[in-house]
C-alpha positions in Angstrom: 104.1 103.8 150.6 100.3 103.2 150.7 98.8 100.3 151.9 97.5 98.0 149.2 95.0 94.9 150.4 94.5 92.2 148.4 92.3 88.7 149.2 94.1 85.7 148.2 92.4 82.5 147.6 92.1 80.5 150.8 91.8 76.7 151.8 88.9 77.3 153.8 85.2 79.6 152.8 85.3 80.6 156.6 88.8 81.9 156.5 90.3 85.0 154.4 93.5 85.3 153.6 94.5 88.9 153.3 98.1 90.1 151.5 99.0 93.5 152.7 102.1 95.4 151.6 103.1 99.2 152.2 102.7 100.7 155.3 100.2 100.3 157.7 100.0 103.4 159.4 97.7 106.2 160.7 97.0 107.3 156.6 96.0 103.6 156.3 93.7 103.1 159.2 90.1 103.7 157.4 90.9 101.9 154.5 92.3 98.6 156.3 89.0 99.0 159.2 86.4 99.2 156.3 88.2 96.3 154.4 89.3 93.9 157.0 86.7 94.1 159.8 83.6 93.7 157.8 85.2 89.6 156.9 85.3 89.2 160.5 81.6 90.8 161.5 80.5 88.2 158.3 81.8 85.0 160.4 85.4 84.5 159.0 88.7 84.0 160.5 91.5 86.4 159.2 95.2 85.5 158.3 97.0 88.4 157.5 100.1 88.0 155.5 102.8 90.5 156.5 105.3 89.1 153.7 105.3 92.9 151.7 104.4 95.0 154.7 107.1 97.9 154.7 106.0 99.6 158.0 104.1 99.0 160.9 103.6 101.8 163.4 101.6 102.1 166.5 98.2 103.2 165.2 98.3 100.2 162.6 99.7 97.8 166.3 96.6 98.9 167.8 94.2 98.1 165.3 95.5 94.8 164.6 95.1 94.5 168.5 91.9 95.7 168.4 90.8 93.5 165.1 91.8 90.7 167.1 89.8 91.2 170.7 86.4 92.1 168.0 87.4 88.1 166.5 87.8 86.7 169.8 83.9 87.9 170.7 83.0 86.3 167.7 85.0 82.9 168.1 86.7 83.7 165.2 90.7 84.2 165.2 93.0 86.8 163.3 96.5 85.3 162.8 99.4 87.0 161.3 102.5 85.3 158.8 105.3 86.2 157.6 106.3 89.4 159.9 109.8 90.7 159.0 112.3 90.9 161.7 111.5 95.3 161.8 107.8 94.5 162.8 108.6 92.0 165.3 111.2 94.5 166.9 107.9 97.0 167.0 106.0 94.1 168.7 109.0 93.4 171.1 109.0 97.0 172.2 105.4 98.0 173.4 104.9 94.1 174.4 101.9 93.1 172.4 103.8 90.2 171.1 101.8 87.8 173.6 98.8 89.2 172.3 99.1 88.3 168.7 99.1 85.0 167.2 102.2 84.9 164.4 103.1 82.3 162.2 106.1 81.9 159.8 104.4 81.8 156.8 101.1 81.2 155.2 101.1 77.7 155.2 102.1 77.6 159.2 99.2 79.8 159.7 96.7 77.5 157.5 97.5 74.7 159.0 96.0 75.7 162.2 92.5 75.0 160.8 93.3 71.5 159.6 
């Protein structure tokens, strides 16, 4: 299934709140880096909300890695929500779970910038 990104309305200007559902895979790459990366060169934080994403492979694992480090430089922070129990198995397995910053859900994830 194609990867559809959508911006939901956030509690904060400075942070975006992105929906993604699909998959999230190699045919996906270009069209997640030119939507996603350009909020974080701009100054924002990124919470990326898992909730519809079907599939995850390692291509899409590496970009998210790689999304993350380019925040970091910028002090900003990417933080994921609502990961299915098929996507944490994929983080389990080529250990970038310590890399990653997951929350249960939206709100969780939000409420690290109160």
């Amino acid at each position: 299934m194609a990867l559809e990104i959508t911006e939901k309305s956030s509690h904060r200007v400075d942070v975006k709140l992105i929906h993604l559902s699909g998959d999230l895979d190699t045919c996906a790459i270009e069209d997640f880096a030119d939507k996603i990366y350009p909020l974080v060169q701009r100054g924002n934080s990124v919470i990326l909300d898992f909730e519809d994403l079907d599939y995850l492979n390692s291509t899409g694992c590496a970009m998210i890695l790689h999304l993350t480090k380019s925040a970091e430089k910028l002090g900003k922070s990417v933080f994921l929500c609502n990961v299915n129990e098929r996507i944490e198995e994929i983080f389990a397995v080529i250990d970038v779970r310590k890399y990653l910053s997951v929350y249960e859900d939206v709100k969780e994830a939000q409420g690290v910038f109160e």
